[in-house]
N, C-alpha and C positions, 0 to 999 in steps of 0.2 A: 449483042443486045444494043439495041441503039435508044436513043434519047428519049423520042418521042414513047419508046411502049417500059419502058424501064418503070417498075413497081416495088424495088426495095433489093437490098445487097448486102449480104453479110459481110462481118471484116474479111479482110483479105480480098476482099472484090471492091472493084471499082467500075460503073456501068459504064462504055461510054456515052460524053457527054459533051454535047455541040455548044451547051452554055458554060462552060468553062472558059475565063477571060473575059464574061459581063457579068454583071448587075445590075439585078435592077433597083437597090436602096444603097444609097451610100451617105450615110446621115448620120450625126452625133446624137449618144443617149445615154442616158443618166444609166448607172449601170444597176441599180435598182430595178430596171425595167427589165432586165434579161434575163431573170433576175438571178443578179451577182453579187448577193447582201454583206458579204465578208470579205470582198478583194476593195481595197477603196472605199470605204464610204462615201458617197455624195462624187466621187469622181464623173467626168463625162470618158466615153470613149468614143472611136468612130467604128458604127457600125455599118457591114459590109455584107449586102448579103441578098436575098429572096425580099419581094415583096412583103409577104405572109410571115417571115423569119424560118426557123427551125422546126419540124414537124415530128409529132411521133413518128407516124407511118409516114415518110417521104415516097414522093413521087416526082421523078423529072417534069412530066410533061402536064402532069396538073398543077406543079407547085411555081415552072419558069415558063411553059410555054404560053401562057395567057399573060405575061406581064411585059412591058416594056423594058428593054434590056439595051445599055450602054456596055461600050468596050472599056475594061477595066484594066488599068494599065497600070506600070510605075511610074509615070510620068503624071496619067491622073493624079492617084494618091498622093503624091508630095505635093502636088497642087492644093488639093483638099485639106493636106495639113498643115501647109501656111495658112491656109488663112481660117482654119478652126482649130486651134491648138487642143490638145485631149492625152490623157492620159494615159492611153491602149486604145489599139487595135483588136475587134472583132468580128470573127466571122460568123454569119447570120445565114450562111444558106439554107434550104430548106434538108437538106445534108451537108454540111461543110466537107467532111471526109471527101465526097463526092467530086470537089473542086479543088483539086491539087495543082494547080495552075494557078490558081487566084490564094492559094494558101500562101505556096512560094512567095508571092509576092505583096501581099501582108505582114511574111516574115522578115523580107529584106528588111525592112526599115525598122527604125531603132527605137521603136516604141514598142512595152510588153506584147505579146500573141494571146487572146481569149480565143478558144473556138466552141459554138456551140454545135452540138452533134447528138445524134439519138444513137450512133453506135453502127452503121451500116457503114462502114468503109475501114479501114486501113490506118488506126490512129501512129503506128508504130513510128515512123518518119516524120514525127513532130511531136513525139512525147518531152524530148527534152529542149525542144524550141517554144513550148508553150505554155504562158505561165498561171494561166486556170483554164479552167474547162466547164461549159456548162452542161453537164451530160442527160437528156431528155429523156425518162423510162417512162413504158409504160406497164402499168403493171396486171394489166389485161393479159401480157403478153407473157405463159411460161418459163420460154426461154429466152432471156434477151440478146443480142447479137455480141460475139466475141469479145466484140471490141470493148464494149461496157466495163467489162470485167479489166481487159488490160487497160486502159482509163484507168479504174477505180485502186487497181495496182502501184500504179507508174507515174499517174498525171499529179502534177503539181496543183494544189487547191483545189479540188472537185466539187463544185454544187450540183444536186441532182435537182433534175425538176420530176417529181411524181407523178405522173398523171393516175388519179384512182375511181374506180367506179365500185368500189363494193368485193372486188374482185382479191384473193389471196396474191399476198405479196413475191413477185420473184425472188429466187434464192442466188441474192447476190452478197459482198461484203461489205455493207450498209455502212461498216463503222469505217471507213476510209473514206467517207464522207466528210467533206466541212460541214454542210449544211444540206438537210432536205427541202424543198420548197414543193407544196401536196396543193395539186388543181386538179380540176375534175377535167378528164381525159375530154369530156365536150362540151365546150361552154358554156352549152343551152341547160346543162343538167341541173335536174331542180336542186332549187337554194336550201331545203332543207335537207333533203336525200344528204346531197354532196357532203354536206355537215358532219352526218354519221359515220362515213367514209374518210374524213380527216380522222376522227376520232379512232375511228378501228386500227387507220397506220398510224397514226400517231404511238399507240399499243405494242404493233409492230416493232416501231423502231426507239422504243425507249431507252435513254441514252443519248439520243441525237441531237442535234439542236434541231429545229422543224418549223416552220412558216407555213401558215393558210392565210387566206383573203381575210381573217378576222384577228389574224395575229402578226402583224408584218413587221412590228415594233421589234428589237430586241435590247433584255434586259440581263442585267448583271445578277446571281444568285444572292446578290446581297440587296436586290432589288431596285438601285438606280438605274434609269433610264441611259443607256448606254446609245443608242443610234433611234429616232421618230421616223417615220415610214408614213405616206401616203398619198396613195395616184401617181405615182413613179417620183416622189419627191421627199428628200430625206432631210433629219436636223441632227450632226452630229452632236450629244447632250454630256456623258460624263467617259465616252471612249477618250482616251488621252491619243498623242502623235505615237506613242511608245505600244498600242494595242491592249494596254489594262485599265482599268475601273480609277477612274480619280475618284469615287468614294469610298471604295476597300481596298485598290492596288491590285486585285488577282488579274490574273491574264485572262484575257476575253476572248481568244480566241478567231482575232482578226488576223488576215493576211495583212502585211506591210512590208513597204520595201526594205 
């Protein structure tokens, strides 16, 4: 299978891939925007990865062959991270799994590992090298790929992104979730439809903590304003350094170092 016709890969496969060792984005982001609401609050990281970012349905040659692409190196990187200091490294490809060349080399360096992935490749050789995950489902999709599952197992801090259109939820183990974060699988879907469709998973996954475009805030059960959210920009408010509620003390449920 070569680059150019490759259209998706279960775990355990990995397509070849001629973009392997570029990028074409290699740029600091608030980690809200990836979104990674419980590792860091307000942290920046540098992201590494596809144009587009991370895709349900991954495709090499439509997601990297129409973008401009630099050679992504270890010598790049430490460049990049003098002189942008950041809190983590993540990867952004349009399959990360797909890019074990550039994962390597991400990892070397001594900054936490994020990887975002939809599940097609081979998460096994950097479960315990990686210290969240941002795992992309769609729930279109009945079966999702192996990997998901060993993710949702294994991986350390998992946020899922949702993608939902209406559609019965995959039967996955939801509650090894940090957090769900529910968009509609295509952007363009109508604003009220989509709506109805948070509401249904939400249902779904009662128990969870869960984020839509109208709830990005997250609050403490005793009601304080714990972390403010919006257009990728955050105010951390009553989350303390320790991860609990400075106005009741229970644990909140954040990742911290």
């Amino acid at each position: 299978m070569n680059a150019g016709s490759n259209t998706g890969a279960d775990a355990g496969t990995t397509p070849a891939n001629s973009y392997d060792g570029n990028a074409a984005v290699i740029v600091p982001q608030a980690v809200e925007k990836l979104p990674l609401f419980h590792w860091r609050p307000g942290a920046r990281l540098l992201a590494v990865g596809s144009r587009a970012g991370t895709s349900f349905t991954p495709d090499l040659h439509r997601d990297e062959g129409s973008s401009f692409q630099r050679a992504f190196t270890p010598a790049l990187l430490n460049e990049v991270l003098a002189k942008m200091p950041v809190a983590g490294v993540v990867a952004t490809w349009c399959e990360s799994l797909w890019f074990p060349r550039n994962l390597a080399t991400l990892a070397a360096c001594d900054l936490p590992l994020i990887i975002a992935t939809s599940g097609h490749g081979d998460p096994l050789p950097w479960l315990d090298r990686t210290a969240a995950w941002v795992l992309w489902i769609d729930a279109a999709q009945p079966n999702p790929p192996t990997a998901a599952r060993d993710i949702l197992a294994r991986g350390r801090h998992v946020e899922i992104v949702l993608g939902v259109d209406g559609s019965e939820l995959p039967d996955l183990p939801w509650e090894r979730a940090s957090v769900v974060h529910l968009v509609p699988r295509q952007p363009s879907a109508d604003p009220v439809l989509r709506r109805d469709w948070y509401a249904a998973a939400r249902t779904r996954l009662a128990g969870l903590i869960t984020y839509d475009e109208d709830h990005p805030h997250s609050e403490c059960v005793c009601g304080a304003s714990l972390v403010w959210r919006s257009g990728g920009r955050s105010r951390v408010d009553a989350l303390t350094a320790a991860g609990t509620c400075h106005t009741c003390g229970r644990a909140a449920g954040f990742a911290h170092p």
